[in-house]
C-alpha positions as CSV (number, residue, x, y, z in Angstrom):
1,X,109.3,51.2,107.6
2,X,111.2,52.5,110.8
3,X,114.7,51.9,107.9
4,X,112.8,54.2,105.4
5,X,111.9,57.1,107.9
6,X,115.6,56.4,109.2
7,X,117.0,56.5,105.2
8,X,114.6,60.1,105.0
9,X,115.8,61.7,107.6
10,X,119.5,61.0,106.9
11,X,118.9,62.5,103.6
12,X,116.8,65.8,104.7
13,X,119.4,66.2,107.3
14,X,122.3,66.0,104.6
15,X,120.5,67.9,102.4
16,X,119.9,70.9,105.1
17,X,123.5,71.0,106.2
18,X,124.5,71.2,102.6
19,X,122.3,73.9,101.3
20,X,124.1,77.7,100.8
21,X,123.3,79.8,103.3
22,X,121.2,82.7,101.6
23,X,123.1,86.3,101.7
24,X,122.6,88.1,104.8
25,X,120.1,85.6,106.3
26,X,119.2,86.6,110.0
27,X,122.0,90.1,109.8
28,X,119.1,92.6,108.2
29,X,118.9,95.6,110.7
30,X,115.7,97.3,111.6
31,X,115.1,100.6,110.8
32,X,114.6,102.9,113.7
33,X,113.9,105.8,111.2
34,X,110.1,106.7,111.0
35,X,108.3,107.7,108.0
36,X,108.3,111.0,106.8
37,X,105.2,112.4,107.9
38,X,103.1,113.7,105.2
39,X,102.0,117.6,105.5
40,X,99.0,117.8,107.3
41,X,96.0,119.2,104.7
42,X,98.4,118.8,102.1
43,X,96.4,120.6,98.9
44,X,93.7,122.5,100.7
45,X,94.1,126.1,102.2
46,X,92.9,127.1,105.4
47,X,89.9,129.4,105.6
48,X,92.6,132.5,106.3
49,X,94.6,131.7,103.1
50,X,91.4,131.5,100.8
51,X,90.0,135.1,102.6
52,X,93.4,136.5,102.3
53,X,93.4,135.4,98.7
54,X,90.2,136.8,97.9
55,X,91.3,140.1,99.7
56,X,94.6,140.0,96.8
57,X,92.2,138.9,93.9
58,X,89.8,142.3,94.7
59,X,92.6,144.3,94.5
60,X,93.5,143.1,90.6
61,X,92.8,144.9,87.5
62,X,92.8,141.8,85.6
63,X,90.7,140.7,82.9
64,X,88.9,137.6,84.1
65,X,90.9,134.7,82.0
66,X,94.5,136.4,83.8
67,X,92.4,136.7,87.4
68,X,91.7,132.5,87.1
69,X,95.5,132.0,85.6
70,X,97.1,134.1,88.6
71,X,94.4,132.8,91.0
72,X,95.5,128.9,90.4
73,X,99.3,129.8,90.3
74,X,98.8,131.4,93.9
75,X,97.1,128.5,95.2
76,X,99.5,126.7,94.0
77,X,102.4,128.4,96.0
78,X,99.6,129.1,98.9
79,X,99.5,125.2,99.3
80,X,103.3,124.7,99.2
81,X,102.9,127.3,102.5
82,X,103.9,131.2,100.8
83,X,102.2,133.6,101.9
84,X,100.3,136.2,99.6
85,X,103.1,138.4,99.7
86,X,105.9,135.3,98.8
87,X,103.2,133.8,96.9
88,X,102.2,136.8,94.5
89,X,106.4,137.5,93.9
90,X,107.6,134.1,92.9
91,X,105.0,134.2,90.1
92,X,106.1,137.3,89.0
C-alpha cells in the first residue's frame, strides 16, 4: 500500500512538472482604471428642462402631429444635455 501511494505520487509529481505552463499564468495586470460612470438620470429631464420646454412648445404655431414630432426630437437632445436654444437648432 505505502509502494502504491509512493508509485502515485511519483507519477502526479512527473506529470505536474511536465504539464505546459498556460500563457501568461500569474503576469495578468490589474486594472487601475475605473468604470465609466454612467450619467446620472440618464433619460429623464429635470423639472427646469420640462418647464423650459413647455415654455418653447407655447410659443409654436404647430399643428398638433408636428408639436409631438418636434416635442420628442427636443427631448431627445434635452436628454443628451442641449439646452432649448442648442436643442431647437440642431433639429432644424
Amino acid at each position: 500500500m505505502v509502494l502504491l501511494n509512493l508509485i502515485i505520487k511519483i507519477i502526479l509529481f512527473i506529470v505536474y512538472i511536465k504539464m505546459p505552463e498556460e500563457e501568461g499564468y500569474g503576469d495578468k495586470e490589474v486594472s487601475t482604471e475605473k468604470p465609466k460612470a454612467t450619467r446620472k438620470g440618464a433619460g429623464k429631464l429635470s423639472d427646469k428642462q420640462k418647464a423650459d420646454l413647455k415654455k418653447h412648445m407655447d410659443k409654436l404655431d404647430m399643428s398638433v402631429s408636428e408639436k409631438r414630432s418636434h416635442r420628442m426630437k427636443m427631448m431627445a437632445q434635452m436628454r443628451k444635455g442641449h439646452s432649448v436654444k442648442k436643442a431647437h437648432n440642431a433639429i432644424k
